[in-house]
C-alpha positions as a Markdown table, in Angstrom:
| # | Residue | x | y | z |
|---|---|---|---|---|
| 1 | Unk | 39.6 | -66.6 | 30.7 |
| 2 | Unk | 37.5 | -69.7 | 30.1 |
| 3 | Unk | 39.0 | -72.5 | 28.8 |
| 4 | Unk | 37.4 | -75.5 | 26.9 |
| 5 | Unk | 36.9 | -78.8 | 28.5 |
| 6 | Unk | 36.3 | -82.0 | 26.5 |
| 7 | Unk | 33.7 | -84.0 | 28.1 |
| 8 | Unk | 35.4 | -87.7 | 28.8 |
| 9 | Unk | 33.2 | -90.7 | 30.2 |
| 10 | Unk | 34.9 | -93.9 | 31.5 |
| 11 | Unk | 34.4 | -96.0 | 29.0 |
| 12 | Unk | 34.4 | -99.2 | 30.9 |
| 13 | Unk | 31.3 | -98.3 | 32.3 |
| 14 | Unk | 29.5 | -95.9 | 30.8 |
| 15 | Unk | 25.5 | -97.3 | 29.2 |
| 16 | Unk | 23.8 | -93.5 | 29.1 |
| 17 | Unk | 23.9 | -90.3 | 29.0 |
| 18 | Unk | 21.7 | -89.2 | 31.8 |
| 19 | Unk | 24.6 | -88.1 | 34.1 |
| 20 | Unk | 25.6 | -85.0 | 31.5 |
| 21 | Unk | 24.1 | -82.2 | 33.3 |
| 22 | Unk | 27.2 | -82.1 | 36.0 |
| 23 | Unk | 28.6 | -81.0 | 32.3 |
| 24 | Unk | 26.8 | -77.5 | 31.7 |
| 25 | Unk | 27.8 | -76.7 | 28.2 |
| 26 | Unk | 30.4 | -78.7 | 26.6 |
| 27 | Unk | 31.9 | -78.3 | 23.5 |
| 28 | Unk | 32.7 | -81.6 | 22.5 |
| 29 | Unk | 31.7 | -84.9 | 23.9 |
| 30 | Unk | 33.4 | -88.5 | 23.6 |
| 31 | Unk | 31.7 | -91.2 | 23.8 |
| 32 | Unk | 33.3 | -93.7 | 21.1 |
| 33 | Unk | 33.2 | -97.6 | 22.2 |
| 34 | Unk | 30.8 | -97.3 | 24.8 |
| 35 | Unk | 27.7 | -98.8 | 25.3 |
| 36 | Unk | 25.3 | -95.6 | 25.4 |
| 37 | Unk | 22.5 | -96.3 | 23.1 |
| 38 | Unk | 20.1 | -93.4 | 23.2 |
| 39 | Unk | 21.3 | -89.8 | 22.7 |
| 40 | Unk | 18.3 | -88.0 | 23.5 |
| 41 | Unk | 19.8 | -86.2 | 26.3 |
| 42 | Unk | 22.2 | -84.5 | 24.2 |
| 43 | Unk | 19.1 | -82.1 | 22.9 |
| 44 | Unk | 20.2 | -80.3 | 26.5 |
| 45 | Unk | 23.3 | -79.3 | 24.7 |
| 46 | Unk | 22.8 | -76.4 | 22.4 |
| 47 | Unk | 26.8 | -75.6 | 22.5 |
| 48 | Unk | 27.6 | -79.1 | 21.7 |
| 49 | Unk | 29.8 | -78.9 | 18.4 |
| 50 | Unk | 32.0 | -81.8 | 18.3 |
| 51 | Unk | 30.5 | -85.5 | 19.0 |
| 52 | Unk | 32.3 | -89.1 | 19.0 |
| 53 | Unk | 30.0 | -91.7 | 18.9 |
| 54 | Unk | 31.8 | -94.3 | 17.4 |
| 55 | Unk | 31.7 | -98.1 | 18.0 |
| 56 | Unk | 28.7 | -97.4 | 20.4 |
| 57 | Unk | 25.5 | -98.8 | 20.3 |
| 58 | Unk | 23.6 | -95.7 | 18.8 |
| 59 | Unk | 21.0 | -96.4 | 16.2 |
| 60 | Unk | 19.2 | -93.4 | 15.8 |
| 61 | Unk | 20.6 | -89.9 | 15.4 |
| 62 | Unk | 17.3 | -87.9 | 15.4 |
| 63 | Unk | 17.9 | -86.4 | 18.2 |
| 64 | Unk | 21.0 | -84.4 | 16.9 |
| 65 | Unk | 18.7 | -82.8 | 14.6 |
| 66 | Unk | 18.5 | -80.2 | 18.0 |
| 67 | Unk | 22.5 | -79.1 | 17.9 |
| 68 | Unk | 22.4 | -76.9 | 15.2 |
| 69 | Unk | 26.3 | -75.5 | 16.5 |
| 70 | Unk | 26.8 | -79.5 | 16.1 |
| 71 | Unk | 30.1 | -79.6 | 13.1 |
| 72 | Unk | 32.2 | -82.5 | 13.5 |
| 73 | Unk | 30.5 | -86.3 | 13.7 |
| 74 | Unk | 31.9 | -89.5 | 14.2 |
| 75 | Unk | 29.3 | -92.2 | 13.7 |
| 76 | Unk | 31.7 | -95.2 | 12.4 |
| 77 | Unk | 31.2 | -98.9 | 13.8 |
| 78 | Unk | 27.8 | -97.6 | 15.3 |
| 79 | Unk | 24.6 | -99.1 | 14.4 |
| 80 | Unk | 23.1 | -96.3 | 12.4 |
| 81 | Unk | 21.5 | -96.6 | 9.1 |
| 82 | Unk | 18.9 | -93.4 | 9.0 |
| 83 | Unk | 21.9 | -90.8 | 8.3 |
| 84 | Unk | 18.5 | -88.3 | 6.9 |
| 85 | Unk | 17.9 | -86.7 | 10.2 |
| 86 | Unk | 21.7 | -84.5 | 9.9 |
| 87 | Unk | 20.7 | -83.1 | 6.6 |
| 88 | Unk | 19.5 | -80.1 | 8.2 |
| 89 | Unk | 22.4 | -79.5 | 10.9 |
| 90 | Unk | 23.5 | -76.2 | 9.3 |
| 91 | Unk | 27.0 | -76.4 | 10.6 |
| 92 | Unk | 27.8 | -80.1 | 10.2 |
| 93 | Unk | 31.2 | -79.8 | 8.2 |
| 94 | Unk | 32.6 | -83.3 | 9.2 |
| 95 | Unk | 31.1 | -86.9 | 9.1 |
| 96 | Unk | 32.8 | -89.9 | 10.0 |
| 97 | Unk | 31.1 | -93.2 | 8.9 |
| 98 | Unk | 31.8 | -96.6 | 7.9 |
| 99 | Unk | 31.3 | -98.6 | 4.6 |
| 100 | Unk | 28.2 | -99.8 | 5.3 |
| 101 | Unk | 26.4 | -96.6 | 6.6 |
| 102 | Unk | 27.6 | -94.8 | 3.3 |
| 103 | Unk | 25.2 | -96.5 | 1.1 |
| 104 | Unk | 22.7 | -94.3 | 3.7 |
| 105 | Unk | 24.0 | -91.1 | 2.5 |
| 106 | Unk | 20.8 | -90.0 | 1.0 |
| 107 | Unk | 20.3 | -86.0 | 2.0 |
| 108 | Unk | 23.5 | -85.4 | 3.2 |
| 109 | Unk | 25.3 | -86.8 | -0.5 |
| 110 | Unk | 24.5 | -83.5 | -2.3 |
| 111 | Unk | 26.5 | -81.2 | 0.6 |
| 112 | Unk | 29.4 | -84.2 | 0.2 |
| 113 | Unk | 29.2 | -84.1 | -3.6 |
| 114 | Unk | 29.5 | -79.7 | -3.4 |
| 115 | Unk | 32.2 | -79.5 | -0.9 |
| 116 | Unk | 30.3 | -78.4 | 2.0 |
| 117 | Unk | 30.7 | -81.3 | 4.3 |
| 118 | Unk | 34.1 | -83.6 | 4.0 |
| 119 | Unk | 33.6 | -87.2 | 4.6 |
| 120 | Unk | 35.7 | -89.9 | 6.0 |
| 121 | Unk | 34.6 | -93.8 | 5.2 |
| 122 | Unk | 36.4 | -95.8 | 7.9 |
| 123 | Unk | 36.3 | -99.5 | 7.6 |
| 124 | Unk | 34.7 | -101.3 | 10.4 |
| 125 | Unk | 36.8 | -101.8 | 13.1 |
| 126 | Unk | 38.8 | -98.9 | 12.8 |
């Protein structure tokens, strides 16, 4: 029986994501308050379905456009404004954000506004 690890970086250290392939497969990935930046590596991922980037220095999320199994996001206290590129993750049932990101809503406020995806609005610093 397999059992499901939850991938979990030092913190103190950890600036990218390049060392992820001694992790074949994860599930879900934690990188909140770090200083990882670019996520482009994740596109390896396919299984990935659960992702914590909060507090890190992430601006862009286009690359999560590629984890279509991808359902739970945290994105609060990172430095992301373009929030269009997770319109079309078909599984994405959970977003965590912040104040200011939520005025970026755009595509995704229609799957908030019909139930499909439940939003959290953290205040910054949480």
């Amino acid at each position: 029986m397999q059992t499901r690890r939850e991938s979990r970086p030092r913190r103190r250290w950890f600036a990218d994501l390049s060392g992820l392939t001694k992790y074949p497969r994860p599930a879900a990935l934690g990188i909140a308050r770090t200083r990882v930046a670019e996520l482009g590596p994740l596109r390896g991922l396919p299984a990935l379905n659960r992702l914590y980037v909060d507090g890190s220095q992430v601006t862009d999320v286009s690359p999560l456009a590629d984890l279509p199994r991808l359902r739970v996001l945290g994105l609060c206290d990172a430095p992301v404004t373009d929030l269009s590129p997770l319109a079309d993750l078909p599984d994405l049932t959970w977003l965590r954000i912040d104040q200011a990101q939520s005025e970026h809503l755009g595509p995704l406020a229609e799957r908030v506004a019909d139930g499909r995806l439940e939003l959290q609005i953290g205040m910054t610093g949480d």
